[in-house]
C-alpha positions as MATLAB code, in Angstrom:
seq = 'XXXXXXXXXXXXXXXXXXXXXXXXXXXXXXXXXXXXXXXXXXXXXXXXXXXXXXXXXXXXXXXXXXXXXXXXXXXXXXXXXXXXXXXXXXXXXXXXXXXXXXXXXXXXXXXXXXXXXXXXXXXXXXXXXXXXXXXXXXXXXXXXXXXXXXXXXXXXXXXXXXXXXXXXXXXXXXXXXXXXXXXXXXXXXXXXXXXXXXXXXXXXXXXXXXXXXXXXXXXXXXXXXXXXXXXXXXXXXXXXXXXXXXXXXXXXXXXXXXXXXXXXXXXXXXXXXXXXXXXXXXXXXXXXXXXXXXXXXXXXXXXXXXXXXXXXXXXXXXXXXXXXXXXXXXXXXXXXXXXXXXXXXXXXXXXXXXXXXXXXXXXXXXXXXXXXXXXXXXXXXXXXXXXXXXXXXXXXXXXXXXXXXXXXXXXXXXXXXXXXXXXXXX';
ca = [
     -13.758  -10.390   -0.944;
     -12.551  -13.373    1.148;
     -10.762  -12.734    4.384;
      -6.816  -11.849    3.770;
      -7.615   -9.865    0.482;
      -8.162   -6.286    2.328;
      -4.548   -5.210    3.190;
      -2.630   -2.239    4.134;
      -4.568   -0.564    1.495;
      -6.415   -1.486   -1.355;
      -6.684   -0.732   -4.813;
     -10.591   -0.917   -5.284;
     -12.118    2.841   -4.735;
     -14.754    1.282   -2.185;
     -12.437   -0.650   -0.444;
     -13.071   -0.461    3.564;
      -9.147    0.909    4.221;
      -9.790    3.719    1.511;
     -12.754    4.591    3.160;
     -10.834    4.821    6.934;
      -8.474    6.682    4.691;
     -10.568    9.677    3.836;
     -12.364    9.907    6.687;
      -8.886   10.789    8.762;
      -8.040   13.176    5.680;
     -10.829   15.131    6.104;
     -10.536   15.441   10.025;
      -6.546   16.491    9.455;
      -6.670   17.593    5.812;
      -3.513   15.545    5.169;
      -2.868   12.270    3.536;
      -3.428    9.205    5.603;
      -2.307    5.657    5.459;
      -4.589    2.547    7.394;
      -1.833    0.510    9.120;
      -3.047   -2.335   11.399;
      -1.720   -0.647   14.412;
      -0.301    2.874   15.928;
       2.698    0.948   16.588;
       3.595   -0.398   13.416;
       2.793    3.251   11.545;
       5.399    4.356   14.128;
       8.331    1.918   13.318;
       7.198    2.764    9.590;
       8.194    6.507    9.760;
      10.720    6.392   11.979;
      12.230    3.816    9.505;
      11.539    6.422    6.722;
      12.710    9.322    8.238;
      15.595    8.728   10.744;
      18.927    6.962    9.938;
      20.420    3.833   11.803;
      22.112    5.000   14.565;
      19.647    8.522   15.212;
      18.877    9.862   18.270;
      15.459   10.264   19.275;
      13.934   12.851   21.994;
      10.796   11.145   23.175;
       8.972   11.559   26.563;
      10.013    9.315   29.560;
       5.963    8.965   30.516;
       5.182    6.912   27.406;
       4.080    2.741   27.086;
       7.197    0.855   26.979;
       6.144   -0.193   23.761;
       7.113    2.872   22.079;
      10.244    2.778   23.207;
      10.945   -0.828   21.656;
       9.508    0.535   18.817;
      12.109    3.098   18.589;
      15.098    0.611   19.646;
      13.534   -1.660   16.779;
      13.609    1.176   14.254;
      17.703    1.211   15.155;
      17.607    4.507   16.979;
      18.943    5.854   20.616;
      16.219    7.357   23.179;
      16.699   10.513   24.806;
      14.207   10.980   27.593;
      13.095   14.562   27.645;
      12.053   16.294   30.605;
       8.573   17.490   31.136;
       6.130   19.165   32.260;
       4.574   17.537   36.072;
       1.100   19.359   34.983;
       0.558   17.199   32.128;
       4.190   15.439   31.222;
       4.019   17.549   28.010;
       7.492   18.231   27.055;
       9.250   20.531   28.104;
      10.813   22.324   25.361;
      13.237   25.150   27.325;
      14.882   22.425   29.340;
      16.344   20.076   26.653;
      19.896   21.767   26.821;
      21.287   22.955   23.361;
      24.088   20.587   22.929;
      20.925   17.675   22.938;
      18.856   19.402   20.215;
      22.184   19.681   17.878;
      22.459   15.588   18.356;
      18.993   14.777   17.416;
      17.838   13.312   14.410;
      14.328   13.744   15.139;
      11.620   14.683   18.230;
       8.421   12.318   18.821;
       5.479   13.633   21.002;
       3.481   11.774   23.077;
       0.369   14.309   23.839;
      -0.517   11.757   27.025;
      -3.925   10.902   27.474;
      -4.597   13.414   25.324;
      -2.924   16.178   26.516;
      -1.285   18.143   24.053;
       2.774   18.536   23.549;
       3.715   22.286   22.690;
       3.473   21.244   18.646;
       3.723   24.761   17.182;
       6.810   25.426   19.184;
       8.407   21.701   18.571;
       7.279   22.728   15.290;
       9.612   25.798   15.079;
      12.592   24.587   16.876;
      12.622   21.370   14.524;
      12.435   23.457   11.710;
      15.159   25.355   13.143;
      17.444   22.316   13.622;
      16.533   20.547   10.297;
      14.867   17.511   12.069;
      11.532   15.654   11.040;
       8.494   16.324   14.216;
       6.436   12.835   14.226;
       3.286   13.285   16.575;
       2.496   10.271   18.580;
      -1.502   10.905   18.693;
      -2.867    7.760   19.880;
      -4.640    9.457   22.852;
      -5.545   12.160   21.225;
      -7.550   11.849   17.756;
      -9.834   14.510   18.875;
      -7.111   17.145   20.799;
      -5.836   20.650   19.236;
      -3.147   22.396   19.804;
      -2.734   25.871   18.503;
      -5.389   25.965   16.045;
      -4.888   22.511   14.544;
      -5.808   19.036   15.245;
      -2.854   17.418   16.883;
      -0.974   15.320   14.283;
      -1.270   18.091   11.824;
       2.258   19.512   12.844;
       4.225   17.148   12.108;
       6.345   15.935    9.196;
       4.196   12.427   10.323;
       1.710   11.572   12.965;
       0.232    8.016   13.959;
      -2.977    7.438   15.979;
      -4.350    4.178   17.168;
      -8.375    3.679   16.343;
      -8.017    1.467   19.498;
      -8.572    4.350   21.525;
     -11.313    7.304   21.317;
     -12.734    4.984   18.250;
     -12.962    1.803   20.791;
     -12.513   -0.588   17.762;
      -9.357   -2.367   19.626;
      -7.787   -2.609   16.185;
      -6.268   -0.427   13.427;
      -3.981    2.801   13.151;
      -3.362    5.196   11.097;
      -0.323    7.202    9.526;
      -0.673   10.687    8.643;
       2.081   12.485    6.242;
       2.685   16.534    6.006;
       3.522   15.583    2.474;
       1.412   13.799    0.042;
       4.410   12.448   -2.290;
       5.366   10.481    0.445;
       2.200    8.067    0.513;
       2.994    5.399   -1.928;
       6.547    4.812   -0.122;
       5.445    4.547    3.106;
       2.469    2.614    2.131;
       4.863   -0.232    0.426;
       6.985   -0.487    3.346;
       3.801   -1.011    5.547;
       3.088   -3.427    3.304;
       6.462   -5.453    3.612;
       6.025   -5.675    7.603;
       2.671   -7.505    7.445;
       2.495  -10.916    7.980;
      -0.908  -12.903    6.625;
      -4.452  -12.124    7.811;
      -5.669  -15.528    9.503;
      -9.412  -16.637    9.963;
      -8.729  -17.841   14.083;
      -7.485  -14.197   14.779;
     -10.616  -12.364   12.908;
     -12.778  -14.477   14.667;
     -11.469  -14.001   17.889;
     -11.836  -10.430   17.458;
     -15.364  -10.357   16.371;
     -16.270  -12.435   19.547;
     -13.971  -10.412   22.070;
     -16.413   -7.794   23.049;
     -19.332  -10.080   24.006;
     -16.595  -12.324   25.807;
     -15.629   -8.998   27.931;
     -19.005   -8.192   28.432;
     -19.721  -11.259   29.896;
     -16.499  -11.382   32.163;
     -17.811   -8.073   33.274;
     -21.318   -8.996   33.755;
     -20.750  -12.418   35.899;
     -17.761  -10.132   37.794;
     -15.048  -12.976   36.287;
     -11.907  -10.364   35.727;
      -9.627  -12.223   38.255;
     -10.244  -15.539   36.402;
     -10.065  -14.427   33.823;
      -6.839  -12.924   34.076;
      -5.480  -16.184   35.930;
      -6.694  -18.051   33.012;
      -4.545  -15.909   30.919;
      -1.069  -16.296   33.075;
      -1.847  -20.211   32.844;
      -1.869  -19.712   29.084;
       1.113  -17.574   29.004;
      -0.748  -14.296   27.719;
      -0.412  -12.384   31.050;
       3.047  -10.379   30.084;
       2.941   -7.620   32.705;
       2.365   -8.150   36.121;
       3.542   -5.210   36.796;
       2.984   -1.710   35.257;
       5.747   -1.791   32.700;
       6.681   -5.067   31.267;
      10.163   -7.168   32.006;
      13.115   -5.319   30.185;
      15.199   -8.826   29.812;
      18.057   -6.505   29.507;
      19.966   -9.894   28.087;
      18.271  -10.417   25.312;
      17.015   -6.732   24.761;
      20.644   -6.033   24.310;
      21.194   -8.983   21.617;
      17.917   -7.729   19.771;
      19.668   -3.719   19.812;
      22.664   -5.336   17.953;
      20.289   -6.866   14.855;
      18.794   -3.416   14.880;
      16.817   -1.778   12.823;
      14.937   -5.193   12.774;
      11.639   -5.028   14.209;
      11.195   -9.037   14.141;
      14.447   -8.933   16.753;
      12.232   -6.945   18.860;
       8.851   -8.335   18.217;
       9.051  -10.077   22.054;
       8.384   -6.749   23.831;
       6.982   -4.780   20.473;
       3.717   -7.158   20.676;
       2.929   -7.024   24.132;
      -0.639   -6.379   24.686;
      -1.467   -6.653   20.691;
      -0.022   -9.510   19.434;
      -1.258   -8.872   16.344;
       0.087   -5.385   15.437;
       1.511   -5.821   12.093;
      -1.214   -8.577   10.815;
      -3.046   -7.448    7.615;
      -6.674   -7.031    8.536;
      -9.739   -8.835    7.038;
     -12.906   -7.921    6.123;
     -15.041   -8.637    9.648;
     -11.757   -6.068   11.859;
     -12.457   -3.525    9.042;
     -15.805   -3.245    9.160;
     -16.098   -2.840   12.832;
     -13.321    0.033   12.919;
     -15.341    1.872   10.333;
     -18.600    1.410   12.249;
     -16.738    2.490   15.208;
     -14.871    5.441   13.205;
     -18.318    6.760   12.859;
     -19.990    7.348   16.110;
     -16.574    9.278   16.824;
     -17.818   12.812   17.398;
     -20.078   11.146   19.536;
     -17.705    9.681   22.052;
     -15.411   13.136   21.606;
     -18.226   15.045   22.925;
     -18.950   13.051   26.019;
     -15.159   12.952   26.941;
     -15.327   16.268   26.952;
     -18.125   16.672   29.176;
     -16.305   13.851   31.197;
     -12.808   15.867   31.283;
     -14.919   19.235   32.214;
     -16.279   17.634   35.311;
     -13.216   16.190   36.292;
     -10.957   18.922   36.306;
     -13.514   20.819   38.340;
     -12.415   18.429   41.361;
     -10.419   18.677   43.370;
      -7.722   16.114   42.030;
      -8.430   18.004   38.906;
      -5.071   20.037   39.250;
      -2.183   19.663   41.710;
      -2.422   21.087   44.991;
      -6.250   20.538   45.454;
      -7.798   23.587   43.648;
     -10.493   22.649   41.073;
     -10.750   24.744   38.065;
     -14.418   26.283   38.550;
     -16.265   28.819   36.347;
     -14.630   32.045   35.221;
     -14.418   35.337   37.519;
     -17.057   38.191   36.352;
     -15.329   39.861   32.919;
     -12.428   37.130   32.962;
     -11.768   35.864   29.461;
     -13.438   32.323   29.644;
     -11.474   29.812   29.691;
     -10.788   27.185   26.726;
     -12.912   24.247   26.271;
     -11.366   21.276   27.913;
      -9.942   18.957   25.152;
     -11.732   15.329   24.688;
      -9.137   13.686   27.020;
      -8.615    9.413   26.021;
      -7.885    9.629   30.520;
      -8.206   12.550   32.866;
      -4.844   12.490   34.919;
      -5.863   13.163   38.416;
      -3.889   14.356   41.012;
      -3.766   12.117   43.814;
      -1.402   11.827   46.830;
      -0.984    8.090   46.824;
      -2.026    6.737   43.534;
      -1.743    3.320   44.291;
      -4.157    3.393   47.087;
      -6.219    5.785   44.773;
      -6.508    3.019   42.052;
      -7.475    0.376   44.531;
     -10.360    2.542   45.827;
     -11.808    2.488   42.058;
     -10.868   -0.706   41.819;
     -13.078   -2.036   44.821;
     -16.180   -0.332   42.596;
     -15.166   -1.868   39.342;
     -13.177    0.744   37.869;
      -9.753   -0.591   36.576;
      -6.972    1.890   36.533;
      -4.632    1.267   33.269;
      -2.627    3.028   31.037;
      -0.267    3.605   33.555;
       3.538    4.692   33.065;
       5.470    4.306   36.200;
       8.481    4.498   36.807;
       9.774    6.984   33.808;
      11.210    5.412   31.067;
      15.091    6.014   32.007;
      14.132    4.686   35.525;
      13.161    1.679   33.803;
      15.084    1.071   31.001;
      18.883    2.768   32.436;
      21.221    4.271   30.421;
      22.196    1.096   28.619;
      19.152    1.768   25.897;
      18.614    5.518   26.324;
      20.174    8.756   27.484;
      18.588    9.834   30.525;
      16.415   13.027   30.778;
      18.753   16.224   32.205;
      15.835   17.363   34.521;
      13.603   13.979   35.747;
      12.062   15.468   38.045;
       9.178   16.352   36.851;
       8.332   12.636   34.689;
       8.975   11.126   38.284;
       6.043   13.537   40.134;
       3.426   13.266   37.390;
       4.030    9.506   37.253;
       3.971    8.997   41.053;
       0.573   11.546   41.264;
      -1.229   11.015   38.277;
      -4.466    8.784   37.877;
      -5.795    8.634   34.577;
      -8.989    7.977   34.636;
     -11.846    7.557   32.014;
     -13.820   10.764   31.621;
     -16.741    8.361   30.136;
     -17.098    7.180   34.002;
     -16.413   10.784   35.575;
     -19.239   10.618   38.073;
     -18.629    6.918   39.004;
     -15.137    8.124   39.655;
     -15.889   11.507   41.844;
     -18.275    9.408   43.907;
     -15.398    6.768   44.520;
     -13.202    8.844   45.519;
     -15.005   11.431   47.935;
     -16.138    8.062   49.782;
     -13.116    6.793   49.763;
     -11.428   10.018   51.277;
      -8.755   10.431   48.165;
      -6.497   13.151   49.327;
      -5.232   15.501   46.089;
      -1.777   15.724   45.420;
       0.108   19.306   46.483;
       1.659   21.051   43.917;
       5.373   19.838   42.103;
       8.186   21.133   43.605;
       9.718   23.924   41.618;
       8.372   26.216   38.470;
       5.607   24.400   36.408;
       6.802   25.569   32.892;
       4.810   26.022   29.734;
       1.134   27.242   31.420;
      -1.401   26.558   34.466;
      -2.711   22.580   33.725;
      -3.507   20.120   31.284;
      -6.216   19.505   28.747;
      -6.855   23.095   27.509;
      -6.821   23.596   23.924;
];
């Protein structure tokens, strides 16, 4: 099979998609869909299940990306309010009049950290609305009894994440009848595999790994703002409210919004070849692997003290106390730090790079032009001021860091922490 033949899916039983296919099935026992990234599964069922015009409740603490993929899909952000103890959200907060406007609810489970599904679950059902799980961070997470992205009516993960392939998504469907539509309008969004991008990524690892071994990152990056491929400077990207408006008017049109939709992956919706497939399924494989160490990882973290806000690590259970759950397999362990920015530069100095930041909250950034603001944002604004998410694959590199570097922990929010104690617990 030549490169540019092996697309959304394929017809041929052995194909390498099929194969990514059933492997997801049997780890959600639902039908599953390869798309080329989490992103583009996401525009493809919100397409399918929301109308033009729908209103969307979606967590404030999210990439910016996602929300351009929502705006792209034609539909109106409404920034929930959350949880500060792991920006899960918060379910009793969104007033009533909001759930009886909303055409559908989209999780986030950040880092990992699971959203309250079962309950979203049940108040969706009660309001007649489609639940879509956004489970990039969290391929290997459960929530009440269930892998997350076995709630909803649809689920998308990225296998850029746990998996480490930086490539590939997949969409998951409640309802197998669904498959073949959703699969052909995947199919219509792709634009043509090309040989210069498959060979790039088979060479970008050992090109990182040398930029990490002869210490080249700030170069390297300068090399990339020459060349134009630096597009955030900052934590979130530039909103170009100009222009962002123009592209809300074509809407639903995801090439309008393809500017800000490809940041970071500029190949999101480009059919993959042979040499990308095979490494995601290589990398697909060694998965339980990598769970179980970022759950030793998260364990050790959250004994720390940044492990929970206001200083006090978890530690084992009291004599007769019903032990605790096992941590989940966190993608990043969101410490609690008092100034994060300092925090980051402290890892920073030892070679651990902070990302997958989300500051400032998403109607901080994006103002009520392109999304209703959250009733209650309080709690978005503390976790994204306090929390460090860090990678529980480096948790002893990081504890050392920061105990030389004197990292204070953050105190506790301000106010009641709904929906339990912390984060990461199953």
């Amino acid at each position: 099979m030549a490169i540019g033949e092996a697309g959304l899916t394929s017809a041929r039983p052995g194909s390498q998609p099929k194969r990514l296919e059933e492997t997801m099935r049997g780890r959600l026992g639902r039908e599953c869909v390869y798309v080329p990234s989490c992103r583009l599964g996401l525009f493809v069922a919100l397409r399918h299940w929301c109308p033009p015009g729908g209103r969307v409740l979606m967590s404030p603490v999210n990439d910016d990306v996602i929300f351009f993929v929502v705006l792209a899909a034609g539909l109106r952000p409404v920034q929930a309010p959350l949880n500060p103890l792991d920006a899960s959200i918060d379910i009793d907060a969104v007033p009533d009049e909001v759930w009886g406007s909303l055409s559908a609810v989209l999780t986030t489970n950040l880092y990992g950290n699971p959203d309250r599904a079962p309950e979203l679950r049940r108040r969706c059902d009660a309001s007649g609305i489609p639940l879509i799980e956004d489970a990039a961070h969290a391929i290997g997470s459960q929530v009440g009894g269930r892998p997350v992205g076995a709630w909803g009516d649809a689920s998308v993960f990225s296998l850029s994440k746990h998996v480490g392939a930086k490539a590939g998504g997949m969409l998951s469907v409640a309802d197998p009848d669904l498959r073949k539509a959703l699969e052909e309008t995947g199919r219509e969004l792709l634009t043509p595999c090309r040989m210069t991008s498959e060979l790039a990524f088979v060479v970008r690892p050992y090109a990182e790994a040398a930029v990490r071994g002869l210490r080249l990152r700030r170069a390297a990056w300068a090399t990339l703002r020459l060349l134009g491929r630096m597009e955030r400077e900052e934590i979130r990207m530039p909103l170009r409210p100009q222009a962002l408006a123009r592209a809300v008017a074509a809407a639903p049109d995801l090439a309008a919004h393809d500017p800000w939709v490809r940041v970071d992956l500029h190949d999101y919706r480009q059919e993959s070849g042979r040499l990308r497939l095979a490494r995601i399924a290589r990398k697909l494989d060694r998965l339980d692997d990598v769970l179980a160490a970022c759950r030793a990882g998260t364990e050790l973290l959250l004994s720390t003290p940044w492990g929970r806000p206001g200083g006090t690590p978890g530690g084992p259970p009291k004599t007769g106390a019903r032990p605790a759950p096992a941590a989940q397999p966190l993608f990043r362990v969101p410490l609690f730090v008092e100034d994060r920015d300092a925090a980051a530069a402290a890892l920073a100095r030892r070679g651990i790079i902070v990302g997958y930041l989300y500051d400032p909250p998403l109607d901080d950034y994006a103002g009520a032009a392109f999304t209703d603001p959250s009733p209650a944002p309080e709690g978005a604004r503390w976790f994204a001021r306090h929390a460090l998410p860090v990678d529980p694959l480096r948790a002893r590199a990081v504890i050392d860091a920061l105990r030389e570097s004197g990292v204070r922990p953050a105190g506790a929010p301000p106010g009641p922490t709904p929906g339990g104690p912390g984060p990461s617990r199953g």
